[in-house]
C-alpha positions as CSV (number, residue, x, y, z in Angstrom):
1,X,-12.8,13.8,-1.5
2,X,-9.1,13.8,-2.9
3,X,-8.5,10.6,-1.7
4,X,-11.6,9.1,-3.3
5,X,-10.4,11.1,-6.7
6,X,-7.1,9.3,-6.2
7,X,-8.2,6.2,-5.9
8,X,-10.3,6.7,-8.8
9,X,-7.7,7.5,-10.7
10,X,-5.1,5.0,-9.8
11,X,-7.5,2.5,-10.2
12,X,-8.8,3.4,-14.0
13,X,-4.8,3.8,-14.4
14,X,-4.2,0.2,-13.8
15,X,-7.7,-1.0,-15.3
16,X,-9.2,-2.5,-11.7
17,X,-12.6,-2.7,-12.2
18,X,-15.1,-2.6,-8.8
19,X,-16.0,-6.4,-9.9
20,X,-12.3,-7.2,-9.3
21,X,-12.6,-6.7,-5.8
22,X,-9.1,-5.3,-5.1
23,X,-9.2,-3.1,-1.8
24,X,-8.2,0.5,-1.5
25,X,-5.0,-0.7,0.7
26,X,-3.6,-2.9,-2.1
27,X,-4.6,0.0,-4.7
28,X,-1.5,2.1,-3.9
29,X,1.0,-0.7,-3.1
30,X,0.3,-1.9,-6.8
31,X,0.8,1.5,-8.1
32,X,4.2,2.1,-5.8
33,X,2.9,5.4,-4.9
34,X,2.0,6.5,-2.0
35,X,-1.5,8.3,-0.7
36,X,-2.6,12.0,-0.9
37,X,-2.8,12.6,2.8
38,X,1.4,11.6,2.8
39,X,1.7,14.5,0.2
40,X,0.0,16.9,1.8
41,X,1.6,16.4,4.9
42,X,5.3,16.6,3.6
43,X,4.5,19.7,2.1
44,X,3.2,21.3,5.3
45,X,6.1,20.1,7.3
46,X,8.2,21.4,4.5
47,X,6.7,25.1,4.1
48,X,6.7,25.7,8.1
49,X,10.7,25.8,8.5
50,X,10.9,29.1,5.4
51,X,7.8,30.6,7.6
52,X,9.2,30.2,10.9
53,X,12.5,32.2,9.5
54,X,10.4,35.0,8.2
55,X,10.8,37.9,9.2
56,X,7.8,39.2,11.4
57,X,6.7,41.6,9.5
58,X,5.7,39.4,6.1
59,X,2.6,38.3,5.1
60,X,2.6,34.2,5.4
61,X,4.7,34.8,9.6
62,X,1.7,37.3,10.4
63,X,-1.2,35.2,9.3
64,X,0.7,32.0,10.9
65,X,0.1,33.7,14.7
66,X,-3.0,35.6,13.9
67,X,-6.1,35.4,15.8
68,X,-8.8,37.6,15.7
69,X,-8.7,41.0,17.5
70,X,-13.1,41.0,17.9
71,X,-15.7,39.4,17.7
72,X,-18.0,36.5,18.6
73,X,-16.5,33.0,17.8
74,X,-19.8,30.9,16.4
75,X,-20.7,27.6,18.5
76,X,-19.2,24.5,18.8
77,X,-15.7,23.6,18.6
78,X,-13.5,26.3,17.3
79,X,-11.8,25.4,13.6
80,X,-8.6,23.3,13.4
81,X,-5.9,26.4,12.4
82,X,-2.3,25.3,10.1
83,X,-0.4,25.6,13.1
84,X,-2.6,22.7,15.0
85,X,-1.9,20.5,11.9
86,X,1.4,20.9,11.8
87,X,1.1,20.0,15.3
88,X,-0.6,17.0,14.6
89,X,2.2,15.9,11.8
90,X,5.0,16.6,13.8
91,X,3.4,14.3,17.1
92,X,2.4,11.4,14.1
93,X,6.4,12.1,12.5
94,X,8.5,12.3,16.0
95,X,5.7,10.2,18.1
96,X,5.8,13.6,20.8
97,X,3.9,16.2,21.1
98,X,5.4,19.5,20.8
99,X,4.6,23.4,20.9
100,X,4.8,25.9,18.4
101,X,8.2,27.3,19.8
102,X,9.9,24.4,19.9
103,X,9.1,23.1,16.9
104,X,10.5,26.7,15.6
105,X,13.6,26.2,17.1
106,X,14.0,22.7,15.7
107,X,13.1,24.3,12.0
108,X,15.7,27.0,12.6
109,X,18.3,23.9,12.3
110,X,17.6,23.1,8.5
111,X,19.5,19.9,8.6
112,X,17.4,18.2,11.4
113,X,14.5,19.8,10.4
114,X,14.8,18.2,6.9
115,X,16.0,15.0,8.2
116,X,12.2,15.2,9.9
117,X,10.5,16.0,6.9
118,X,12.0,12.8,5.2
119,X,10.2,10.6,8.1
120,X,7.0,12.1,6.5
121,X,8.0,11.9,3.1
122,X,6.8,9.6,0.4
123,X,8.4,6.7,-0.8
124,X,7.9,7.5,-4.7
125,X,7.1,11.7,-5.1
126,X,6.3,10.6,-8.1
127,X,5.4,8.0,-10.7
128,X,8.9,7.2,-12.8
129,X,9.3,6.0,-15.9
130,X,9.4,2.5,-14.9
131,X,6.3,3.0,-13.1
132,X,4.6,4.1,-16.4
133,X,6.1,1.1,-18.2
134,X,4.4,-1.4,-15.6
135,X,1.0,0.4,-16.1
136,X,1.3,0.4,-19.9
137,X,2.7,-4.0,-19.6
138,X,-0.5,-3.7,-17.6
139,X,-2.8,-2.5,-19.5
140,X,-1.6,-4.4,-22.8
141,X,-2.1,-7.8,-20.7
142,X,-5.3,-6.8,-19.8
143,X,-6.2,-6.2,-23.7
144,X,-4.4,-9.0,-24.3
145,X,-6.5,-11.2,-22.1
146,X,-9.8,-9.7,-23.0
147,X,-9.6,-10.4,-26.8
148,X,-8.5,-13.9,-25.9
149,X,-12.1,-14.6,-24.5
């Protein structure tokens, strides 16, 4: 659902109209920005190295290795918890699978563990001034060329 909102919006920022029959690919690349799922990963990789150097006893380190005490888990396949995502971005950032602890210990070195983070990171964070000068160029051609016809 964010993505589709993204899309939406990138593509009413840089007037494509469904008729036009531009893909959601070439959407992004004409924008120079990259998608929602790239942001969203960053920042998980980003906020794991502060929780991993938390002191035990805090709120964000407790809930990180919590699992329930009792109780019935429901049917079916159990929920996908942070730590198994961050998982999943570190495998998809490094290309190896790794466990919690060593991914910990790899976090404690800040350096390395940012130099990671900037595998995942965007290309543009976010939209710069020339950016917003090529969608307002844009949008004048596209006025331009309507009240030509």
């Amino acid at each position: 659902r964010v993505e589709a909102f993204h899309q939406r919006c990138l593509r009413r920022i840089l007037c494509i109209r469904w008729y036009m029959n531009v893909s959601n690919l070439k959407v992004p690349k004409q924008a120079k920005i990259e998608s929602v799922e790239t942001f969203i990963v960053s920042g998980r990789l980003r906020w794991f190295s502060p929780v991993t150097q938390m002191p035990d006893h805090r709120l964000p380190r407790s809930l990180m290795n919590w699992r329930p005490a009792h109780g019935k888990r429901s049917r079916g396949r159990p929920r996908k918890m942070w730590l198994d995502c961050v998982r999943e971005d570190y495998k998809v950032a490094t290309g190896t699978p790794a466990s919690a602890e060593e991914m910990a210990e790899l976090a404690a070195d800040r350096n390395e563990w940012r130099r990671l983070v900037a595998l995942r990171r965007p290309l543009y964070v976010h939209v710069c001034m020339s950016c917003t000068c090529y969608f307002r160029s844009f949008q004048r051609k596209a006025t331009k060329s309507k009240s030509d016809l």
